[in-house]
BASE-970100 format. One record per residue: x, y, z of N, C-alpha, C in turn; residue number from 1. Coordinates in Angstrom, 3 decimals. Layout:
BEGIN
[drenkol [X,Y,Z],[X,Y,Z],[X,Y,Z],NUM]
...
END
This chain:
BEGIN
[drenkol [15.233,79.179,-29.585],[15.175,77.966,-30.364],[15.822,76.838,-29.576],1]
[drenkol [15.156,75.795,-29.739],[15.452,74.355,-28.734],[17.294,73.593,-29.202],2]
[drenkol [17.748,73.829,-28.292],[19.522,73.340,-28.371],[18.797,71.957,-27.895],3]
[drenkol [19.233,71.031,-28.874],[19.833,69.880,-27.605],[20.989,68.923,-27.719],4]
[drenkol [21.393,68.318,-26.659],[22.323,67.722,-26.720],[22.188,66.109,-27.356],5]
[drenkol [23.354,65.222,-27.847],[23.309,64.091,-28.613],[24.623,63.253,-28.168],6]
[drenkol [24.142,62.218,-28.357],[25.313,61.340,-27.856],[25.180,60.168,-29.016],7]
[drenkol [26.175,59.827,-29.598],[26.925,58.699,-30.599],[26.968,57.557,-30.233],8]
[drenkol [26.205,56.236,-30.469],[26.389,55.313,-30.301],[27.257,54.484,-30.878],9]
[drenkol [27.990,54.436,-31.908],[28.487,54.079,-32.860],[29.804,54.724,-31.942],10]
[drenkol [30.778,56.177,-32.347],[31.752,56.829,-31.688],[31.841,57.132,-30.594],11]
[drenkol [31.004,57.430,-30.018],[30.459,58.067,-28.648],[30.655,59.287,-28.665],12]
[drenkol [30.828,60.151,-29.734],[31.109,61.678,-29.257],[29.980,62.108,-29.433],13]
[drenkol [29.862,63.181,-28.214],[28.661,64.125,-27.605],[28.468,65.645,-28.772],14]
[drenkol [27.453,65.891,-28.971],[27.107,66.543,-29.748],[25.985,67.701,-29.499],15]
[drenkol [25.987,68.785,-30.039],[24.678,69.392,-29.911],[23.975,69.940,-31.087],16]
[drenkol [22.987,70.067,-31.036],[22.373,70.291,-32.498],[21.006,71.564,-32.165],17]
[drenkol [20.745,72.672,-33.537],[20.005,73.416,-33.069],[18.833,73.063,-33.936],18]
[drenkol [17.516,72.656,-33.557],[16.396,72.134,-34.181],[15.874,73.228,-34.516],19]
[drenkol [15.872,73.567,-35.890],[15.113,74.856,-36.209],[13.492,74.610,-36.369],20]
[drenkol [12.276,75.738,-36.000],[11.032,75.448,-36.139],[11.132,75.458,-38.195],21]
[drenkol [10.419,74.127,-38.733],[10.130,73.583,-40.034],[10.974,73.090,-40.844],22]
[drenkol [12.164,72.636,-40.269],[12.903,72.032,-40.952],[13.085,70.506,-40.080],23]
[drenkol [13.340,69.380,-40.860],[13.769,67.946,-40.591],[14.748,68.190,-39.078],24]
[drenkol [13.934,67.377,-38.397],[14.582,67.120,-37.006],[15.656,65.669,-37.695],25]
[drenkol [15.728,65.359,-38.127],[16.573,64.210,-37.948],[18.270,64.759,-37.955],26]
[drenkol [18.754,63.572,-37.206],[19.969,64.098,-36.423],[20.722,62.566,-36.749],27]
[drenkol [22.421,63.207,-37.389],[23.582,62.415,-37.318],[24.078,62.575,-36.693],28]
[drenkol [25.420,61.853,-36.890],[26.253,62.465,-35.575],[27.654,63.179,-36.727],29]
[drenkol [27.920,64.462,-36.426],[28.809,65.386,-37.171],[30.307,64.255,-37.240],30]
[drenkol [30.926,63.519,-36.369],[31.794,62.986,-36.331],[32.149,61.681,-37.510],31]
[drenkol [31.103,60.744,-37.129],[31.200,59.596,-37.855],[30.096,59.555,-39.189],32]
[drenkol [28.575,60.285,-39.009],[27.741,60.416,-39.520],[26.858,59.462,-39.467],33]
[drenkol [26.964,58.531,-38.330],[26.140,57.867,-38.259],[24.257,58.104,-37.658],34]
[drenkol [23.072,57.563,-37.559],[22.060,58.037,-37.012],[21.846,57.358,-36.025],35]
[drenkol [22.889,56.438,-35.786],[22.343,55.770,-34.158],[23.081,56.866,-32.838],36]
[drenkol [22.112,57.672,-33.296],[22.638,58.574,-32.101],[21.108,58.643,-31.288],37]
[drenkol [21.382,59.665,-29.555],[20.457,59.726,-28.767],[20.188,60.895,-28.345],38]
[drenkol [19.192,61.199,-27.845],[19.042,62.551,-26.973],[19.615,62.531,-25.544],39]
[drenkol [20.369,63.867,-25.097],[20.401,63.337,-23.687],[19.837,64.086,-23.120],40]
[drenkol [19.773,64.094,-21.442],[18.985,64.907,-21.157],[19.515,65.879,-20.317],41]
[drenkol [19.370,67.000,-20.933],[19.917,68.624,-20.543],[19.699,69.113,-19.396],42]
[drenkol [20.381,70.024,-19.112],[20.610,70.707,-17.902],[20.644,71.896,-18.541],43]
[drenkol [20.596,73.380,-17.979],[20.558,74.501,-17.992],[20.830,74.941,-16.816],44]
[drenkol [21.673,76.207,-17.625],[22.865,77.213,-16.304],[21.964,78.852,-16.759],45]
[drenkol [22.100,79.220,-15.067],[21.868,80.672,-15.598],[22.884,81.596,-14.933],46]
[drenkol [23.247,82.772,-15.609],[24.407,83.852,-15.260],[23.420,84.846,-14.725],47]
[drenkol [24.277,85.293,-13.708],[23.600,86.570,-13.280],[24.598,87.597,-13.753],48]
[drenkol [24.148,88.886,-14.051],[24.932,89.832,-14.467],[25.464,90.823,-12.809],49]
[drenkol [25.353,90.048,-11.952],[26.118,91.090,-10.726],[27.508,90.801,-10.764],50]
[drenkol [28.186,91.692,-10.070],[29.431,91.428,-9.861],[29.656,91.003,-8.004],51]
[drenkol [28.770,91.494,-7.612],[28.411,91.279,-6.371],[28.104,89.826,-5.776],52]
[drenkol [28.842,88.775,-6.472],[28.398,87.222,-6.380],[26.888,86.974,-5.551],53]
[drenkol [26.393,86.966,-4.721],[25.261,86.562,-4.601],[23.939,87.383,-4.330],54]
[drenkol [24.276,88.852,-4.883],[23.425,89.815,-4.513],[22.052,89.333,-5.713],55]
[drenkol [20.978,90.010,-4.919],[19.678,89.661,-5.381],[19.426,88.271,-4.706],56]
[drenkol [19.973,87.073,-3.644],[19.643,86.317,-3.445],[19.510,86.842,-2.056],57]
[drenkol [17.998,86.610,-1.595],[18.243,87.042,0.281],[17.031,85.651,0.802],58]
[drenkol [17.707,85.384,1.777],[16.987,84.843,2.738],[17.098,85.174,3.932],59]
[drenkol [15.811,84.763,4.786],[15.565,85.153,6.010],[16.501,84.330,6.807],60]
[drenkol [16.552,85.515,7.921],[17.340,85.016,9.069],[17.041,83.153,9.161],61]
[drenkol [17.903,82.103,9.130],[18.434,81.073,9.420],[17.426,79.936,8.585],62]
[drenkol [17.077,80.660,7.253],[16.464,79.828,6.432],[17.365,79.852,5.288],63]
[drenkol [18.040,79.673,4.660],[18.885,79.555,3.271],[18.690,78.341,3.253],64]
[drenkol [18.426,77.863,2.236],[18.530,76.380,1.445],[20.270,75.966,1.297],65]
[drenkol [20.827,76.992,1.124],[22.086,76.541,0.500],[23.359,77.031,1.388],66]
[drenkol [22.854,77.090,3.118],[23.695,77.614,3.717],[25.077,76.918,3.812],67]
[drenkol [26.653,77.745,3.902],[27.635,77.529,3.933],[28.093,76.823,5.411],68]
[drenkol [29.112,75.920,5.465],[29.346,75.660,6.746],[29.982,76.814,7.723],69]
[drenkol [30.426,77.964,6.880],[30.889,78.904,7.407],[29.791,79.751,7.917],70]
[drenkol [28.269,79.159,7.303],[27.143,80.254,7.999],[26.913,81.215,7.216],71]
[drenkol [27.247,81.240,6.134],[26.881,82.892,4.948],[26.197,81.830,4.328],72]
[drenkol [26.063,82.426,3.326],[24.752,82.413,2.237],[24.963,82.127,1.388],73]
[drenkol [24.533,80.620,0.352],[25.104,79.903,-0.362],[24.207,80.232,-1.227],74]
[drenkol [22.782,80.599,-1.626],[21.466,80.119,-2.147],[21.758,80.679,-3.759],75]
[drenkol [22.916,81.816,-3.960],[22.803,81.663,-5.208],[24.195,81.517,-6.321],76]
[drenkol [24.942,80.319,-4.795],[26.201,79.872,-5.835],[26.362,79.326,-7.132],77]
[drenkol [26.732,79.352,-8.026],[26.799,79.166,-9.413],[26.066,79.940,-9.970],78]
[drenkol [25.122,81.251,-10.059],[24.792,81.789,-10.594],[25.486,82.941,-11.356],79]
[drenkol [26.630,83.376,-11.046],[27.314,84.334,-11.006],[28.177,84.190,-12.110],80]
END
């Protein structure tokens, strides 16, 4: 089901709200209750379940997108 995030024009506090399928999308803001609020626009994180920090990520010899200055293998930092 679609999360999204909201921002308060009126207070400014950031908000998130879960839009259920058939019910009224309209959106206050939980703080002040006002409706001059906005959508913002989201980002999404994903976890990997290794403990092995970047295992399952391989690249070929001296192609990594996300190589380290140390020369290892960056491509699946923050996943972890």
């Amino acid at each position: 089901m679609p999360l999204y995030e909201y921002s308060c024009r009126k207070c400014r506090a950031d908000f998130d709200v879960l839009h259920l399928p058939g019910r009224d999308a309209k959106t206050s803001c939980p703080k002040c209750e006002s409706e001059d609020v906005f959508q913002k626009i989201s980002t999404f994180s994903a976890h990997g379940s290794s403990s092995k920090g970047n295992e399952g990520f391989s690249c070929e010899e001296g192609s990594c997108p996300g190589r380290r200055p140390d020369g290892s293998c960056g491509a699946g930092d923050g996943l972890t």
